[in-house]
C-alpha positions as CSV (number, residue, x, y, z in Angstrom):
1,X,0.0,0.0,0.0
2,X,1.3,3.9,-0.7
3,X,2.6,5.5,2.0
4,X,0.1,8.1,1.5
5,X,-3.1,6.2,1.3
6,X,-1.9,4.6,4.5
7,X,-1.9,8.0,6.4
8,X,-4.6,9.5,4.5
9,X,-6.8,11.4,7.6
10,X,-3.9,11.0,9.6
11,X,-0.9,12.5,8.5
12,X,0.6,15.0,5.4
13,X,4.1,12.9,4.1
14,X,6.4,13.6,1.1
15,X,7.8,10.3,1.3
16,X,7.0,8.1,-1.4
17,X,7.1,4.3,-0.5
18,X,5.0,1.0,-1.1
19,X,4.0,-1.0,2.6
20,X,3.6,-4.7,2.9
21,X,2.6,-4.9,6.4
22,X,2.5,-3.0,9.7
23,X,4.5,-3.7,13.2
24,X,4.8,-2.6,16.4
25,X,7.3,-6.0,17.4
26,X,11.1,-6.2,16.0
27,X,10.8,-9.9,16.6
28,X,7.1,-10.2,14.1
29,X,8.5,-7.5,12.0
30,X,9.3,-9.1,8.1
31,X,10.9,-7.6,5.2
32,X,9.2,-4.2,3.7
33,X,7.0,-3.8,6.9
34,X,6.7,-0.6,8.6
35,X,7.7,-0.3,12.2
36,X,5.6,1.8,14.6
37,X,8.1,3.1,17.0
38,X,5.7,4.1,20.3
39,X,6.7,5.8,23.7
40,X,6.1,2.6,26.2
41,X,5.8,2.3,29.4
42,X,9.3,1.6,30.5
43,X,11.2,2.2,27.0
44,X,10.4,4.0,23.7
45,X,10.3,2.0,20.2
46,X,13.2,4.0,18.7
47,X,15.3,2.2,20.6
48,X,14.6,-0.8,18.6
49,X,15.0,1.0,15.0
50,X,18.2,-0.7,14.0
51,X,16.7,-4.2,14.6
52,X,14.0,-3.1,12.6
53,X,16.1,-2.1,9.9
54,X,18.1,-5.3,9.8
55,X,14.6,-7.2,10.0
56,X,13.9,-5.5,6.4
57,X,11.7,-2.2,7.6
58,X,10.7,-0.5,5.1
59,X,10.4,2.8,7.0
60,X,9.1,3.9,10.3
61,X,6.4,6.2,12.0
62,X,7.3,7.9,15.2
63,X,6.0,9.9,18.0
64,X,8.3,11.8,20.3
65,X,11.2,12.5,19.3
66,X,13.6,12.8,16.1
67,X,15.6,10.1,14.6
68,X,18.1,10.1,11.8
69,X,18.5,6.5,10.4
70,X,19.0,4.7,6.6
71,X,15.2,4.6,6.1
72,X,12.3,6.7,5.6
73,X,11.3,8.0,9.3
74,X,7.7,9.7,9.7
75,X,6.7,11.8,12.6
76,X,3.4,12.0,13.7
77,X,2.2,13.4,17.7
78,X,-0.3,11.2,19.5
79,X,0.8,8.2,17.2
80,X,-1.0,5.8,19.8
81,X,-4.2,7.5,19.5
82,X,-3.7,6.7,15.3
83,X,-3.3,2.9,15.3
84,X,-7.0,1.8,15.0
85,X,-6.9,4.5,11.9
86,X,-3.8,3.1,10.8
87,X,-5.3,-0.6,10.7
88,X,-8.5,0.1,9.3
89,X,-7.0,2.1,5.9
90,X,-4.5,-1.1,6.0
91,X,-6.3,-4.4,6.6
92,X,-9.6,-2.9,4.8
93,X,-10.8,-6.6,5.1
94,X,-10.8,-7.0,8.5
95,X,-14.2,-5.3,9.0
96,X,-16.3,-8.0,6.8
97,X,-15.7,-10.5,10.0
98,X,-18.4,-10.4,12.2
99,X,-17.1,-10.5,16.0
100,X,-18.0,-11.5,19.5
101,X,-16.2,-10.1,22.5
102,X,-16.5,-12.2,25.9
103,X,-14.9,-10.1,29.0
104,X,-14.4,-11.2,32.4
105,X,-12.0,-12.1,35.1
106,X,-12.6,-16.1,34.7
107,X,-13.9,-17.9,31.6
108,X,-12.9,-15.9,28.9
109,X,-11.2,-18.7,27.1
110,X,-13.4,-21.2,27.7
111,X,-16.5,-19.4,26.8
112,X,-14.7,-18.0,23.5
113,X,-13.9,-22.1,22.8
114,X,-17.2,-23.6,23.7
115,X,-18.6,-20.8,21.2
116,X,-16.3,-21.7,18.8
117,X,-16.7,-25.4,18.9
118,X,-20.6,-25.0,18.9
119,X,-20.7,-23.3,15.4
120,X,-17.7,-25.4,14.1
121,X,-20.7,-28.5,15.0
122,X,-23.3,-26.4,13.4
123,X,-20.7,-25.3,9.8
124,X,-20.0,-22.1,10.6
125,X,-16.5,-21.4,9.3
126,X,-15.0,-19.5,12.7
127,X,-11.6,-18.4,14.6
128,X,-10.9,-17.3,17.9
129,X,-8.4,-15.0,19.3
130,X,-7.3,-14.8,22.7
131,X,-4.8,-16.3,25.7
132,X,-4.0,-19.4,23.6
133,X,-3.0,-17.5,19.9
134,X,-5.2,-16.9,17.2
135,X,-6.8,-20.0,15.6
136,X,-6.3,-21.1,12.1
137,X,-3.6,-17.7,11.6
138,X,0.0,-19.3,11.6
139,X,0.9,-16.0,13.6
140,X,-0.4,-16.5,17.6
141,X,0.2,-14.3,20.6
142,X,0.6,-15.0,24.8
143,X,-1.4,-12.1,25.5
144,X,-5.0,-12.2,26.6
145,X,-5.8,-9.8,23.9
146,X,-2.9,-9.2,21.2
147,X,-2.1,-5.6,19.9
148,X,-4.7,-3.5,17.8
149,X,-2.5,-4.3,14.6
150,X,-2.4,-8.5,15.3
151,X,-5.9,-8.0,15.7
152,X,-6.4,-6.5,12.7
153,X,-4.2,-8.7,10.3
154,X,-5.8,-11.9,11.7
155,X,-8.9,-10.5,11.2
156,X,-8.0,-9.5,7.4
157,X,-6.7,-13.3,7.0
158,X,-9.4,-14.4,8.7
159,X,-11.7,-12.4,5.7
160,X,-9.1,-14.5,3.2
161,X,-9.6,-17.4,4.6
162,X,-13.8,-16.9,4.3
163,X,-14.1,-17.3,8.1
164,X,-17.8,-14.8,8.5
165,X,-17.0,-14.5,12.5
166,X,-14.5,-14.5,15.2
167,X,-14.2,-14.4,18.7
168,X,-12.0,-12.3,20.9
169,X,-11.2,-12.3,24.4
170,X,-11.3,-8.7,25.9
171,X,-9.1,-8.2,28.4
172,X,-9.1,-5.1,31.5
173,X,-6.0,-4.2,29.9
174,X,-7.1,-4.4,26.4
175,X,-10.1,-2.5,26.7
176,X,-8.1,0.1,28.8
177,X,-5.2,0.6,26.1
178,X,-8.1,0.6,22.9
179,X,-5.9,-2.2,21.5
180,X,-10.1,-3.0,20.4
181,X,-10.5,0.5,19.2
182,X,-12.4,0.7,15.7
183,X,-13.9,-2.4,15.8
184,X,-17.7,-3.1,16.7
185,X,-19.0,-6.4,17.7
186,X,-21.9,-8.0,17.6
187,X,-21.8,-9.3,20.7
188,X,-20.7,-8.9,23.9
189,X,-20.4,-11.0,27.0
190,X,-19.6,-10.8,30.1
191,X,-18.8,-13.6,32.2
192,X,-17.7,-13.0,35.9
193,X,-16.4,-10.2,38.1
194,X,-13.4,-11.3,41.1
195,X,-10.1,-9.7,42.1
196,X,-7.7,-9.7,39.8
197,X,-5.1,-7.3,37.9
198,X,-5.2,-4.9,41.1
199,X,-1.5,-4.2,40.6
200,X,-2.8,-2.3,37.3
201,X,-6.4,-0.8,37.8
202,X,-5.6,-0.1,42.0
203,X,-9.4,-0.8,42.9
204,X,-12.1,-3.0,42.2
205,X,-14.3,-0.1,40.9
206,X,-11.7,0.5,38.0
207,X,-11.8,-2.7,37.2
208,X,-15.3,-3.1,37.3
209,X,-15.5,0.4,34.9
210,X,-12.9,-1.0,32.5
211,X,-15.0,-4.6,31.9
212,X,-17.8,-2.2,31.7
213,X,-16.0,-0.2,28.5
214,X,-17.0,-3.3,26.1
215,X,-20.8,-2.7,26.8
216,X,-21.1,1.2,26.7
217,X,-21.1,3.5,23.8
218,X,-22.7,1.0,21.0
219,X,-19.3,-1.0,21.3
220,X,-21.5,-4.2,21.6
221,X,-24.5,-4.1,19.7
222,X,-26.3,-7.2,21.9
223,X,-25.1,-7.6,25.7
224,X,-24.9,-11.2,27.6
225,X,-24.7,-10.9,31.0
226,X,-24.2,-13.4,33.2
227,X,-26.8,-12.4,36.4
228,X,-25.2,-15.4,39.2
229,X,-22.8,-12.3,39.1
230,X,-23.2,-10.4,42.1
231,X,-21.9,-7.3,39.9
232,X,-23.9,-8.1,36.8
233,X,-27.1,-5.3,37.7
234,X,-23.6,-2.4,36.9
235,X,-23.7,-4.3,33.7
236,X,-27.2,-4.2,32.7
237,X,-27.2,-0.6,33.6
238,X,-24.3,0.7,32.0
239,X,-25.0,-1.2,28.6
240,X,-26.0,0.5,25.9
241,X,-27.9,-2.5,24.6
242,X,-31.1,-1.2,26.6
243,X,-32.9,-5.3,25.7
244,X,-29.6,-7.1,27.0
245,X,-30.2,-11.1,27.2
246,X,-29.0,-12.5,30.6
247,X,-28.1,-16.3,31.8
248,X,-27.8,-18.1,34.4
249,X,-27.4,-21.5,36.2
250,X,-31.5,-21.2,37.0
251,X,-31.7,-21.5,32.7
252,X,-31.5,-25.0,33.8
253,X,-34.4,-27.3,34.7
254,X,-32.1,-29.9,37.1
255,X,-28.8,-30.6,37.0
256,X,-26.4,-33.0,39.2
257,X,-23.1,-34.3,39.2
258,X,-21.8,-37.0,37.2
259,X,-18.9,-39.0,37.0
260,X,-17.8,-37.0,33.5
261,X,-19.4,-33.9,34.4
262,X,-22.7,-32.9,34.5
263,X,-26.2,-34.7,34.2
264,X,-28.6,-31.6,32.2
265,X,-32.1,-31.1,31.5
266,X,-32.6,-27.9,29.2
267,X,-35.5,-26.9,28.0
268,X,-37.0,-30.4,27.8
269,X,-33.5,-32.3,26.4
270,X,-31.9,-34.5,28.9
271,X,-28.0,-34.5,28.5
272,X,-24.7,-35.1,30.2
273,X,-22.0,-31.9,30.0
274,X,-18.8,-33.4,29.7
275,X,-16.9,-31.0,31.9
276,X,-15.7,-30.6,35.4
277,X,-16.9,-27.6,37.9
278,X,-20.3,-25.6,38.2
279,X,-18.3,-22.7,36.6
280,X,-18.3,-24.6,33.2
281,X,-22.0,-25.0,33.6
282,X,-21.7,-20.9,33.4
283,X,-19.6,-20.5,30.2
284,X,-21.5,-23.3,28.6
285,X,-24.9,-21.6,28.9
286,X,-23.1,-18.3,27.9
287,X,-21.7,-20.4,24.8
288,X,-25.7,-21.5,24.5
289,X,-27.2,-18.2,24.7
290,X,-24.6,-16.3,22.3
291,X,-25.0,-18.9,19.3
292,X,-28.7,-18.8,20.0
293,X,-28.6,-14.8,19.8
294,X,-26.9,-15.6,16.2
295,X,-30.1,-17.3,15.1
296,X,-29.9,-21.0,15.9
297,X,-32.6,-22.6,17.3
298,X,-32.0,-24.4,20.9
299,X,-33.0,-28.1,19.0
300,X,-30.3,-27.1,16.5
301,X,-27.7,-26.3,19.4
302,X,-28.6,-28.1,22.8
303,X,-27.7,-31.7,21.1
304,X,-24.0,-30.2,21.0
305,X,-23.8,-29.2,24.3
306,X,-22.7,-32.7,24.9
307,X,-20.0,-32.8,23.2
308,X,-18.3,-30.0,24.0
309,X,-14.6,-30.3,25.3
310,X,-12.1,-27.8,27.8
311,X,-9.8,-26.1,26.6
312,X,-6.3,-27.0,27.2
313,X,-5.5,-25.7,30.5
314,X,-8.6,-25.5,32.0
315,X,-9.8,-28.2,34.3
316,X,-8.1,-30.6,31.5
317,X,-7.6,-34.3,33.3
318,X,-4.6,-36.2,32.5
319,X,-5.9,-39.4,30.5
320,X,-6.4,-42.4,32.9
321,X,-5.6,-40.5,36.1
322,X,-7.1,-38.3,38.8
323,X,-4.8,-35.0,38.0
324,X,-6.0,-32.0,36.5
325,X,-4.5,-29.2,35.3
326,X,-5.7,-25.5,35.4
327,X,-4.8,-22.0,35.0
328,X,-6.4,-20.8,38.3
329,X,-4.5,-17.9,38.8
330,X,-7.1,-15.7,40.8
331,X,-8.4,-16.6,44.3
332,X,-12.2,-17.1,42.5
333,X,-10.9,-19.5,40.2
334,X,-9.1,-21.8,42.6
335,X,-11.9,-21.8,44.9
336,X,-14.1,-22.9,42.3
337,X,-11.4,-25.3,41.2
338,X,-10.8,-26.9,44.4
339,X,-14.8,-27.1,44.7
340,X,-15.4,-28.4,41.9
341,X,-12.9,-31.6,42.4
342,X,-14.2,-31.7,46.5
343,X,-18.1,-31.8,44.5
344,X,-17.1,-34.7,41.7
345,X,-14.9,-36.6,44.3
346,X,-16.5,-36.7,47.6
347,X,-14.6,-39.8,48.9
348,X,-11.2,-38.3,47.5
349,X,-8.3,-36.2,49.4
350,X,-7.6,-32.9,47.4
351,X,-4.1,-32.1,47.1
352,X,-3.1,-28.9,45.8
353,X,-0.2,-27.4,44.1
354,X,0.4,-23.6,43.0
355,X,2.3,-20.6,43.2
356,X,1.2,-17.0,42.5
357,X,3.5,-14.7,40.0
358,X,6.0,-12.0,40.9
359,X,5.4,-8.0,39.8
360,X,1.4,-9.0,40.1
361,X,-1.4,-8.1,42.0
362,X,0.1,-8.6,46.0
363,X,-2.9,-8.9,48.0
364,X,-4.4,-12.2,46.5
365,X,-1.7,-14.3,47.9
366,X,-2.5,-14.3,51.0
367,X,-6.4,-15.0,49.8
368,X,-5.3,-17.7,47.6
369,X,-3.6,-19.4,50.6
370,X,-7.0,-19.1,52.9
371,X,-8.8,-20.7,49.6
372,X,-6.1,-23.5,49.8
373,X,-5.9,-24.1,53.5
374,X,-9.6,-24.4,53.7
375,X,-10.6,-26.9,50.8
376,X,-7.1,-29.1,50.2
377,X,-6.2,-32.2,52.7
378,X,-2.5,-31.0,51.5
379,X,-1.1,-27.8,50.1
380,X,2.2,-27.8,47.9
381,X,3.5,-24.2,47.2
382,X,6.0,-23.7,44.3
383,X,7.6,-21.0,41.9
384,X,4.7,-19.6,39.3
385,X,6.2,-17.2,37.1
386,X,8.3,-15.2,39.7
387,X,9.9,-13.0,37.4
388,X,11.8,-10.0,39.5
389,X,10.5,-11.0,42.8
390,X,11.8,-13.1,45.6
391,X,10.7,-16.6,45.0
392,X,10.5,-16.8,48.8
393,X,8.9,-14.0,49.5
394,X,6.1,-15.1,47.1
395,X,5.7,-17.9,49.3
396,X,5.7,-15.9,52.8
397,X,2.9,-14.1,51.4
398,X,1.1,-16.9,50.4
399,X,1.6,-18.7,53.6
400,X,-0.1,-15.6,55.2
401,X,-3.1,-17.1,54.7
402,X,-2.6,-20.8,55.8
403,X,-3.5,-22.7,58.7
404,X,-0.3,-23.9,60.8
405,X,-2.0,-27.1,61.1
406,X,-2.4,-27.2,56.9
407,X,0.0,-30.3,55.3
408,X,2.3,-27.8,53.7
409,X,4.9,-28.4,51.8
410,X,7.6,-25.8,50.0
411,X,9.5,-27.0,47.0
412,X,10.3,-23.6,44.8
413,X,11.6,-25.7,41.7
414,X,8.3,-26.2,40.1
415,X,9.3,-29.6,37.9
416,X,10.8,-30.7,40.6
417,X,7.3,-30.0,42.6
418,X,5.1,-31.5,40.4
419,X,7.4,-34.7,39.5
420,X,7.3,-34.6,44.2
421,X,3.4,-34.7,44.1
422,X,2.9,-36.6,40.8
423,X,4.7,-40.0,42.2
424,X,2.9,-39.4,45.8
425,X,-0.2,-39.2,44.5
426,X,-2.0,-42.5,46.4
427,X,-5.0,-44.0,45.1
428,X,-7.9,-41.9,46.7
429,X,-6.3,-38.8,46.1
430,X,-7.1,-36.0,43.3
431,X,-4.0,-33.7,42.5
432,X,-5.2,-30.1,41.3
433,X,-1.8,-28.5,39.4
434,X,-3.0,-24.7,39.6
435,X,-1.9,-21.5,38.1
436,X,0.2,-21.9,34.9
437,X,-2.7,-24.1,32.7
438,X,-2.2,-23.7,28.7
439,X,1.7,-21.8,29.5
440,X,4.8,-23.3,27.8
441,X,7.0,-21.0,29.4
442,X,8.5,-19.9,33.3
443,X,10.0,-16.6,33.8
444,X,12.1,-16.4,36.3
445,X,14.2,-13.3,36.8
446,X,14.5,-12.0,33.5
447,X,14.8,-15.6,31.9
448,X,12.3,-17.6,30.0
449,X,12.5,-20.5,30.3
450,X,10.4,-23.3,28.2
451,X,7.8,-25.3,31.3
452,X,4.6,-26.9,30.5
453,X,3.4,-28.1,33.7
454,X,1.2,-31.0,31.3
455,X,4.0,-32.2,29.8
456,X,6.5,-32.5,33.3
457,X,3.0,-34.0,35.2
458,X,2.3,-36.5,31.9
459,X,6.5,-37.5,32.0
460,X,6.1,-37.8,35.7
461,X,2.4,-39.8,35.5
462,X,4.4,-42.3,33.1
């Protein structure tokens, strides 16, 4: 694309240059791309210009300051406040996808999936975007929600690929920093409201307001509300959807636990959810309203429901063993992982193992040690992803909140942990590995290191 048509509305340039792609990321960043060199919050993309240049940039736009360098460079103030402009005039095919936006503290990914998995049953040619990459696009991201320009290009493949919808996971962050700026969804859902990201938003209230960002100003044209949520009336009222659909776990006639999961009867169809914990009863009927707000009929979409399948990382078994695997990072979502297990294996003893990460929100480590202490028979505390912190103070703060009677044990090397717990594991015991789920990597200091806790509990298990 010219130069000029790409900052037409945006910006006056003299330069005169053709542009294959657009990147904010040196390490994404191919051969006649332009790099977008932003002011971030610890260090400014100029600094990254020559690795841009030997990466085959074609030229770069700028905000802040002046640089001399061997290709074209392009000033422009406020060049943050441009990028949804910047991606709309680029990837003009990214707005014949139709979208749905799920936000929450829990469930986003396994909402987005069941969705996904529904309308792949029922032919609809879909993709989803989120915390485990972008589906079907070779190109995937370990953010919750990517950057407004990965959003865009998957979207524009997505359109070349004749996939009519996709779903996005909205993060706090996301919807804080526009990376979801210019787009307009057809739906959006929220899931669940519990403490999380407090080292970013500071209060519950701002984190309340930024979930609430997705629903207001004809962002989502339908809202889906989940109303067990004890914040889910701030929802209702602050959508601009004023006929927003609502569901709940009362959308069901009965329901009771099963050895697989869940024994179902919705509206008249007797069925057996195959998935652990009352939560995924909640993102399932989410799933079953959204793709019945698209049109289907509840005979065309209930029959699925049974075949539905977690994502990996969340409340995912280990084949032909009683150990689970989940990214319970959040005191909500180990309490209702621990639950869950305590509901489907009454006669079993719950052992636990997690850790909570370093530079993150402080004050749930101590709550995700009362959650522990109270509904484990025996508590194992390891590294998470400590990255600059202490590994050991991590733990004291964690064992804040537990009992001094509690079975507690302290192994920091995580592998080392779960291969500890994995081989101990007796007979009428359920092991719950918490915290990292889906992640294929530990950071630890300012090291990355390649961990998947399924793959050290499988090699351990065998």
């Amino acid at each position: 694309m010219d130069i000029k048509i790409l900052l037409s509305n945006i910006a006056e340039t003299t330069e005169a240059f053709d542009v294959s792609g657009l990147s904010l990321n040196t390490k994404t960043l191919t051969k006649g791309d332009l790099f977008i060199a932003l002011q971030g919050e610890k260090n400014h993309g100029a600094e990254y210009i020559d690795s841009a240049i030997e990466n085959g940039c074609i030229g770069v736009l700028i905000e802040g300051r002046d640089v001399d360098c061997g290709v074209p460079i392009i000033r422009i103030d406020n060049l943050k406040l441009h990028l949804s402009g910047l991606a709309q005039n680029f990837y003009t095919k990214a707005k014949d996808v139709d979208l749905i936006a799920v936000t929450g503290t829990n469930g986003k990914t396994s909402v987005s999936h069941y969705i996904s998995q529904l309308l792949d049953f029922l032919k609809v040619n879909n993709g989803v975007i989120g915390t485990l990459g972008i589906s079907k696009v070779e190109k995937k991201s370990i953010n919750t929600t990517p950057d407004i320009l990965s959003i865009y290009s998957s979207l524009e493949e997505y359109s070349n690929q004749g996939i009519e919808l996709a779903i996005i996971e909205a993060s706090s962050h996301a919807l804080m920093q526009d990376r979801l700026k210019g787009l307009s969804f057809i739906q959006g859902i929220f899931t669940n409201l519990t403490q999380d990201h407090l080292d970013y938003h500071e209060t519950m209230n701002n984190y309340k307001e930024a979930k609430g960002k997705l629903f207001t100003n004809g962002f989502s044209k339908k809202a889906i509300i989940n109303r067990d949520d004890e914040n889910h009336q701030y929802f209702l009222d602050t959508a601009s959807d004023k006929d927003p659909l609502t569901f709940g776990i009362d959308d069901l006639e009965f329901f009771k636990t099963s050895e697989n999961g869940f024994i179902c009867q919705l509206n008249n169809y007797v069925f057996e959810l195959p998935l652990i914990g009352e939560f995924n009863l909640s993102n399932a009927l989410a799933a079953f309203t959204s793709v019945k707000c698209l049109g289907y009929s509840e005979d065309q979409i209930i029959p699925f429901l049974a075949k539905l399948s977690p994502p990996p990382g969340r409340m995912q078994q280990l084949e032909n063993s009683h150990i689970w695997i989940d990214y319970a990072h959040t005191p909500d979502a180990l309490d209702n992982a621990l639950a869950s297990l305590r509901r489907h294996y009454p006669e079993f003893k719950i052992r636990v193992l997690f850790g909570c990460g370093g530079d993150r929100d402080k004050t749930k480590r101590q709550l995700m040690g009362k959650i522990a202490s109270e509904n484990a028979d025996s508590i194992i505390l390891t590294n998470d992803n400590p990255r600059s912190e202490s590994p050991e103070k991590i733990i004291e703060d964690i064992l804040g909140g537990i009992k001094v009677e509690n079975d507690v044990q302290v192994i920091l090397d995580r592998k080392h942990a779960i291969e500890t717990v994995v081989k101990t594991l007796g007979e009428d015991e359920v092991l719950l590995i918490a915290g990292k789920g889906h992640e294929t990597t530990q950071t630890i200091g300012d090291q990355i290191f390649q961990f998947s806790d399924v793959e050290v509990a499988l090699d351990a298990f065998i």
